[in-house]
N, C-alpha and C positions, 0 to 999 in steps of 0.2 A: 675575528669577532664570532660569538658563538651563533649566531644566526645566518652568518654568508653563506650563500651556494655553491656549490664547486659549478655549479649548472653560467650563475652568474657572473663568475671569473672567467669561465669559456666564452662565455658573449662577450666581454670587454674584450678579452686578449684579441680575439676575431673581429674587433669592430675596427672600422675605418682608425688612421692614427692619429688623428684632430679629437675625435670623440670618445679616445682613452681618458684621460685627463678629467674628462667631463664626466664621465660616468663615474668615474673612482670618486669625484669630490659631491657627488649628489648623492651616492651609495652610502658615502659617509658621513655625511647631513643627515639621512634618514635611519642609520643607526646611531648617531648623536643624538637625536633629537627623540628616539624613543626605541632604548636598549631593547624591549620588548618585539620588534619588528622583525618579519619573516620574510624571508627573498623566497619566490618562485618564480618562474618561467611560465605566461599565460601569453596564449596568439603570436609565441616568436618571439617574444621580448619580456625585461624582467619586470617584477612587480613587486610592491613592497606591502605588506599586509599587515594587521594588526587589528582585529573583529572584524574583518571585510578589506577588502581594496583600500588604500591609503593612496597610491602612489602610482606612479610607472617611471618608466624610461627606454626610450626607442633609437638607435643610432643608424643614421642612412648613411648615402655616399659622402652630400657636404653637409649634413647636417643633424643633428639631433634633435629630439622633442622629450622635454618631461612634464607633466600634469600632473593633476589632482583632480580624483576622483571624483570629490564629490563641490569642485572651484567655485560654483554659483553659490552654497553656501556658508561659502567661504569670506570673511570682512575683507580681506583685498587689499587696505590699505595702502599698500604699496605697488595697488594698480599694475601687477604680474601679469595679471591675462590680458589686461585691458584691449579690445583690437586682433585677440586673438582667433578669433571667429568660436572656434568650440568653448562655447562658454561653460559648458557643464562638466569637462573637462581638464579645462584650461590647458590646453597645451601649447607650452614656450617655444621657441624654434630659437636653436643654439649655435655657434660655429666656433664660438672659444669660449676658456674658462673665463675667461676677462667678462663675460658679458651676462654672467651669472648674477643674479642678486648676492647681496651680500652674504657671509653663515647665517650673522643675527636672522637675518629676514628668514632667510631659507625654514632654521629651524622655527621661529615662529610659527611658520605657515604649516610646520608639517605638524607639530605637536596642534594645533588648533585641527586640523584634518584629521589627527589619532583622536581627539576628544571628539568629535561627530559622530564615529564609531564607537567609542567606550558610551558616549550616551544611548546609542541605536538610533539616530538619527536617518531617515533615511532620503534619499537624491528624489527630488520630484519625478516622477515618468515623463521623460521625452514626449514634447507634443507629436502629436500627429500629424504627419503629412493631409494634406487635403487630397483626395480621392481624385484623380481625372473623370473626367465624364467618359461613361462612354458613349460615341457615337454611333446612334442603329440607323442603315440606311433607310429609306420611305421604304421601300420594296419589301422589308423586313417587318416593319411594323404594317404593315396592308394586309400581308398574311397573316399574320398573328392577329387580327382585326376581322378575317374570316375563320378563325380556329380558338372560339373560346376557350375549354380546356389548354389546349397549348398557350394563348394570352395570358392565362391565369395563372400557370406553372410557370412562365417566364417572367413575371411580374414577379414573382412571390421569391425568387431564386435569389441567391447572394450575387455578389455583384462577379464574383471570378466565375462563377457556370452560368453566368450572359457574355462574358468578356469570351469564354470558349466555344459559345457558340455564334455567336458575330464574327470572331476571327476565321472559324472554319468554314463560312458561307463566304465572307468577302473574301479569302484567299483565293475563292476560285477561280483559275484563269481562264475557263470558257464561260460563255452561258448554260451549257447548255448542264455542266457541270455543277454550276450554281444552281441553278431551279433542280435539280436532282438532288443535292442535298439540301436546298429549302424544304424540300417534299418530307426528308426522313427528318429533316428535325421537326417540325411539323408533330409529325409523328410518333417519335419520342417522347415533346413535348408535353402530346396530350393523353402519352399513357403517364406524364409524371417522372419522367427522366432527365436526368443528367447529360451532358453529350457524351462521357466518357463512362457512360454509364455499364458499359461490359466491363471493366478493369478494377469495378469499386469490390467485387467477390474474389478477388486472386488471391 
């Protein structure tokens, strides 16, 4: 086909010998399904393209995964991902060609995932994880409750240059170590610094 990779015949030939099979017959589902489709190699494994990502396909020891880019806005009908945890995704987990959906379906799915792209449709953003708290010990906040400027400045900070200077105070494994650098963030603080704040002009 005028679009194979010589890149994506080396992945197949080198893949496990259960996941040959499997790959050649999705390879050829997604250039049945739209002549126009480009094979490259993106994070190790190949991908099928056509105005953006369409596709993939990944082959491990027992087992292989193929997806669809953009699965959540995908009709489903045939409940492919369903259960599959990555929903956005969608990635199947395979171990023969027997357990592939059918061509029909196959190409279905993939010309409806080429037309998301031919519209410029694009994949909602990934929700956002929720933030851990971070935890400041009493001892941390009593200083900082005697040192307004530093209060202020570590109030005011993103949450990774408090997460740096909380880790570098309770690491310490003496006392005597810890109140010695309580003192210089302290200090730092309330000239309006970073903890790593010597390495920010390198």
């Amino acid at each position: 086909m005028a679009h194979e990779s010589p890149e994506v015949d080396a992945y197949i030939d080198q893949a496990a010998e259960f996941a040959r099979p499997i790959l050649r017959k999705i390879r050829a589902l997604f250039h049945k399904a739209c002549p126009q489709i480009e094979e490259t190699i993106k994070w190790g494994f190949p991908h099928f393209e056509h105005r953006g990502i369409v596709g993939s396909m990944a082959a491990f020891k027992r087992h292989m995964n193929f997806c669809f880019w953009k699965a959540n806005l995908l009709s489903d009908p045939h409940k492919l991902f369903e259960g599959v945890g990555n929903t956005s995704m969608g990635a199947a987990r395979i171990t023969d060609v027997s357990e592939l959906p059918s061509d029909k379906i196959l190409i279905a799915t993939i010309r409806e995932a080429v037309a998301l792209n031919e519209k410029g449709i694009k994949a909602p953003p990934a929700p956002k994880k929720p933030r851990k708290k971070l935890t400041i010990p009493d001892y941390f906040l009593a200083a900082l409750r005697k040192n307004k400027k530093a209060q202020a400045t570590f109030e005011g900070m993103a949450y990774s240059h408090k997460k740096e200077y909380v880790e570098w105070i309770t690491e310490a494994k003496q006392e005597v170590t810890r109140a010695k650098r309580m003192a210089t963030a302290l200090e730092w603080l309330a000239e309006g610094k970073p903890r790593n704040w010597k390495y920010l002009n390198c």
